[in-house]
C-alpha positions in Angstrom: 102.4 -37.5 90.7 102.7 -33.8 90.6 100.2 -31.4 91.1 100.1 -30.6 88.1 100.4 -34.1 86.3 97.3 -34.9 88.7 95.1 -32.2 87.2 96.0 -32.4 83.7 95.2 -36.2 83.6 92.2 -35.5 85.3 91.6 -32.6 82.2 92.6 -34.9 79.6 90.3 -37.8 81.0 87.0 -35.5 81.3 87.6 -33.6 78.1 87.7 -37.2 76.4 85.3 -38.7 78.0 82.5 -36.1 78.0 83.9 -35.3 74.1 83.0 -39.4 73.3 79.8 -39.5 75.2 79.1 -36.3 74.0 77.3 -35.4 77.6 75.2 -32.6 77.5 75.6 -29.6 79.6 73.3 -30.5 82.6 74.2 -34.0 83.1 77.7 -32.2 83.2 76.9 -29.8 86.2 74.5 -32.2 88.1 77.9 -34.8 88.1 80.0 -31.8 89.0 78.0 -30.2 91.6 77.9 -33.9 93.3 81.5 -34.0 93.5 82.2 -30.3 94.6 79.9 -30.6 97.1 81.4 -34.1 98.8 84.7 -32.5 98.4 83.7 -29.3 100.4 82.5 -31.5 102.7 85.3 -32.9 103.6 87.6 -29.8 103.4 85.2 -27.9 106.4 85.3 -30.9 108.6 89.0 -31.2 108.2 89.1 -27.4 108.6 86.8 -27.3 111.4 89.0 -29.5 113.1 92.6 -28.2 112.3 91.2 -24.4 112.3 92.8 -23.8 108.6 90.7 -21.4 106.6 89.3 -22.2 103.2 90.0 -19.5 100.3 86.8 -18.2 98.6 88.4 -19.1 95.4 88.2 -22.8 96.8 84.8 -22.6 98.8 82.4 -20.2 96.2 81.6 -21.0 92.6 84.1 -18.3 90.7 82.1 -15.6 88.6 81.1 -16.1 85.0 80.5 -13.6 82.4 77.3 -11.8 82.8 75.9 -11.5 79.8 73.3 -8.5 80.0 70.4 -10.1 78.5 70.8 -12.8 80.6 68.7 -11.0 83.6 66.5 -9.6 80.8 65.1 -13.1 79.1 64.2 -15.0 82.3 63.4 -18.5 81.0 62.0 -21.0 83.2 62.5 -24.5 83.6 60.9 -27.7 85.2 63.8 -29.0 87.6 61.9 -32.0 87.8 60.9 -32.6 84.0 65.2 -32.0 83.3 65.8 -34.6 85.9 63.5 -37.0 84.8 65.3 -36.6 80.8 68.7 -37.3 82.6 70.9 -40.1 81.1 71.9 -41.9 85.1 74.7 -44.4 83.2 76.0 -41.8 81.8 76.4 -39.4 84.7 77.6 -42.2 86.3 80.3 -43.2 83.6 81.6 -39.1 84.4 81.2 -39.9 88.3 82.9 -43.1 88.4 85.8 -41.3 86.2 86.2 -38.7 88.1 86.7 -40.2 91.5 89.0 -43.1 90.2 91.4 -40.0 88.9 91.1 -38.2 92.0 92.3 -41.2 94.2 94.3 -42.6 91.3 96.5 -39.1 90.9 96.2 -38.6 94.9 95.0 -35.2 94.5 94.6 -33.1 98.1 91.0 -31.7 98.4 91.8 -28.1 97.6 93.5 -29.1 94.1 90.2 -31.3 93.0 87.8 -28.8 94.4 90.0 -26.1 92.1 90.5 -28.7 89.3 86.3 -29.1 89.1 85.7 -25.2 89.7 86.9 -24.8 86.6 84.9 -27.1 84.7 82.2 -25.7 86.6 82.6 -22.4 85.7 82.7 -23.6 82.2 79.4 -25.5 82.6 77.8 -22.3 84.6 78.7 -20.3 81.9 76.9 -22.4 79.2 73.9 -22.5 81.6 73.3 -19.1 81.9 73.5 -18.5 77.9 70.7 -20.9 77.5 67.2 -19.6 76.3 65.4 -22.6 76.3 65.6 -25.9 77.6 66.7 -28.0 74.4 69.8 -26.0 75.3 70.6 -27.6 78.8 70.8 -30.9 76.8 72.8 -29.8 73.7 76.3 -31.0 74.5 79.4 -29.2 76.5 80.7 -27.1 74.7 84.5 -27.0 75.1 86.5 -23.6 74.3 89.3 -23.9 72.1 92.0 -23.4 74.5 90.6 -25.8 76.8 
């Protein structure tokens, strides 16, 4: 399977998925976060060993909008009190999807880790807009050309 191919079935699979279990935006980024995380892990060892270099694109979160009220209406929340409100099976469901398209589609490490930055930037963004914590469990909002 093409690149390509690999990452649109991997689009079309989240976007249905998340759309039918209608997954709120933090169980979203905890699932993603997981992933990106064991993916980078395995891109620096096989770096550290071959001497390649990892793009920032690939290794660093890419940049949302800033939105300037952002910085001025700090809103704290209990980390622990979100976690606790988590639905597990669901994340889980998103997980278990997520790695059987990755091996499925045979996608390299730097396509997946590009393929989830994007959803992550996505999820970032709708994390940073939020003003109180109802929002982090109001569902993902997809944009319309998504």
């Amino acid at each position: 399977m093409s690149a390509t191919d690999s990452m649109v079935t991997l689009q079309e699979r989240m976007v249905n998925l998340i759309g039918q279990l209608t997954m709120p935006v933090s169980e979203v980024a905890l699932v993603l976060q997981h992933h990106i995380q064991g993916l980078l892990g395995s891109l620096n060892e096989y770096a550290q060993k071959t001497g390649a270099s990892i793009s920032d694109r690939v290794r660093q979160p890419w940049p949302i909008e800033s939105q300037t009220q952002i910085g001025e209406n700090l809103v704290t929340f209990d980390v622990e009190k979100v976690l606790k409100i988590v639905d597990q099976d669901r994340m889980d469901i998103l997980s278990t999807l997520i790695r059987v398209t990755l091996v499925e589609t045979e996608m390299d490490l730097v396509e997946a880790i590009l393929a989830l930055r994007a959803w992550e930037q996505l999820v970032r963004q709708q994390l940073a807009e939020a003003t109180g914590p109802g929002q982090l469990f109001s569902p993902l909002e997809f944009p319309e050309e998504w």
